[in-house]
C-alpha positions in Angstrom: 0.0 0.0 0.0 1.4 3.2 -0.7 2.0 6.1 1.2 -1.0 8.1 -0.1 -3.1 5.6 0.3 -2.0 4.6 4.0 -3.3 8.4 4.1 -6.1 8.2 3.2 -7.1 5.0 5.3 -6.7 7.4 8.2 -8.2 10.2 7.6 -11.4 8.1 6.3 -11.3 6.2 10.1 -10.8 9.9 12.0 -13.7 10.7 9.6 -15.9 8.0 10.6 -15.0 8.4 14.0 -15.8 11.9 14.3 -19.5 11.6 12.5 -20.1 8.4 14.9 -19.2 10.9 17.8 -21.6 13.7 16.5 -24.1 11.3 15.2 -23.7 10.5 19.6 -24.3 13.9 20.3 -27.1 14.6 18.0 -29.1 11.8 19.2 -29.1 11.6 23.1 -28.1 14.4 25.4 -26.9 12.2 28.2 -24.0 11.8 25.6 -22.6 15.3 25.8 -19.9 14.0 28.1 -18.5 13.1 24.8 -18.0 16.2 23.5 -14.5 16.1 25.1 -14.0 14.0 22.7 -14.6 15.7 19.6 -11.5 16.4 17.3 -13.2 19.9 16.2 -13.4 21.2 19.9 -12.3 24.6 19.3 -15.1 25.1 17.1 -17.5 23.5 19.5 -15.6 26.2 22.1 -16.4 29.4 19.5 -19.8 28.2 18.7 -20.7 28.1 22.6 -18.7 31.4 22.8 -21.0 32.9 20.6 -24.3 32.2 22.1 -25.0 28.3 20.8 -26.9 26.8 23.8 -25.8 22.9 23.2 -23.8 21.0 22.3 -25.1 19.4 20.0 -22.9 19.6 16.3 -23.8 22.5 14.0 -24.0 22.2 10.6 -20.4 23.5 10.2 -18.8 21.1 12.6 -21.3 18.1 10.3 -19.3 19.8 6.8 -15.8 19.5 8.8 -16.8 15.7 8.9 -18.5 15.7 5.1 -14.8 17.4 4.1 -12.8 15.4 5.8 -14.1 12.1 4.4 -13.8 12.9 1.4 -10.0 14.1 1.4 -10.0 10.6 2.9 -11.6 8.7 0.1 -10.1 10.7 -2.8 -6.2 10.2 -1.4 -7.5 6.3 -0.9 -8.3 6.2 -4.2 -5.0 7.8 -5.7 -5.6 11.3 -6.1 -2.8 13.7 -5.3 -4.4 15.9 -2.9 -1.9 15.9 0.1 -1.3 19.3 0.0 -5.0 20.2 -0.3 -5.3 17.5 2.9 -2.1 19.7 4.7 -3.9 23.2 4.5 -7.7 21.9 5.2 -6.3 20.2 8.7 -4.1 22.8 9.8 -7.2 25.7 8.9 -9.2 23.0 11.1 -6.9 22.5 14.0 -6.5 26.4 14.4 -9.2 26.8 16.8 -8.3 24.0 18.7 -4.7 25.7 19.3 -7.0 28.9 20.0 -9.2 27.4 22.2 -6.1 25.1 24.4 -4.4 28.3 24.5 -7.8 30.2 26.5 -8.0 27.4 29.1 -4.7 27.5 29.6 -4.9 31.2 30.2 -7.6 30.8 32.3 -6.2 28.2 34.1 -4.1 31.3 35.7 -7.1 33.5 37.0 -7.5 34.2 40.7 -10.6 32.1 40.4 -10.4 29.6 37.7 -13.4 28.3 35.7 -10.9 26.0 33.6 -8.5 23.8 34.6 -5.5 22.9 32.6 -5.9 19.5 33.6 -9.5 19.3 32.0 -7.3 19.4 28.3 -5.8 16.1 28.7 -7.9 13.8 26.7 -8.7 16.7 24.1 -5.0 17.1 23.3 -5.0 13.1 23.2 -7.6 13.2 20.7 -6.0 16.4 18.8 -2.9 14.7 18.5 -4.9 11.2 17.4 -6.9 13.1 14.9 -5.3 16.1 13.8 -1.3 15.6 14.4 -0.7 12.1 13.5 -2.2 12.3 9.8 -0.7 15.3 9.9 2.5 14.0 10.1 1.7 10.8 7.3 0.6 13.7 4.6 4.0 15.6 5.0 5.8 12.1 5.5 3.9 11.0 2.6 4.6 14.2 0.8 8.5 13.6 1.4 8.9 10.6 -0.1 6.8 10.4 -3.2 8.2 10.5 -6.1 7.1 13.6 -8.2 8.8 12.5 -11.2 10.0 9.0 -12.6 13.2 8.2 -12.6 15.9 9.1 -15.3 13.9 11.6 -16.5 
């Protein structure tokens, strides 16, 4: 199996993954103790920020997933679109970074409403979901050919 295609396998499971988790979400609120598990939690965070009630996922976090599998299933299937995959996950991550980087602040006040230790498993799951394939696109990226050889 080649690299782009090893890829592509993962982004397609993170894919899945994350609409089984918002499928969760969307069906039963007894479930929003999973949201610490969602690898778009920055945009959950910014949503909630900006007046969203619950929890449950919004249409943009349901396109993030719609976007995501299908990077997946177009670099399974051979298509060059690594770099396409590099820019859409490190726009998507960004509010993550955003949103560690406020609890961690936070974290500081006299009178804390975040804890620092409350980001454990979503860094876990950033680095599972957002990191690793991040690193196989640019690894993937590094060692494929561009151009036969001899030519």
């Amino acid at each position: 199996m080649n690299r782009t295609r090893i890829l592509g396998t993962y982004v397609m499971v993170c894919g899945v993954l994350q609409g089984l988790l918002y499928l969760a979400l969307s069906i039963s609120r007894n479930c929003e103790w999973l949201c610490c598990f969602d690898s778009r939690i920055g945009i959950a965070f910014f949503e909630l920020w900006s007046g969203r009630e619950q929890m449950e996922p919004s249409v943009v976090r349901w396109l993030t997933v719609g976007w995501i599998l299908a990077l997946g299933v177009l670099l399974f299937v051979g298509r060059r679109l690594v770099k396409t995959y590099i820019v859409s996950e490190i726009v998507l991550s960004l509010p993550n970074i955003v949103y560690f980087a406020m609890v961690a602040l936070a974290s500081f006040a006299p009178d804390p409403q975040f804890s620092v230790t409350g980001l454990l498993w979503p860094i876990i799951v950033t680095l599972v979901f957002s990191i690793v394939p991040l690193m196989l696109a640019f690894w993937s990226r590094r060692h494929h050919p561009t151009s036969p050889r001899g030519s």
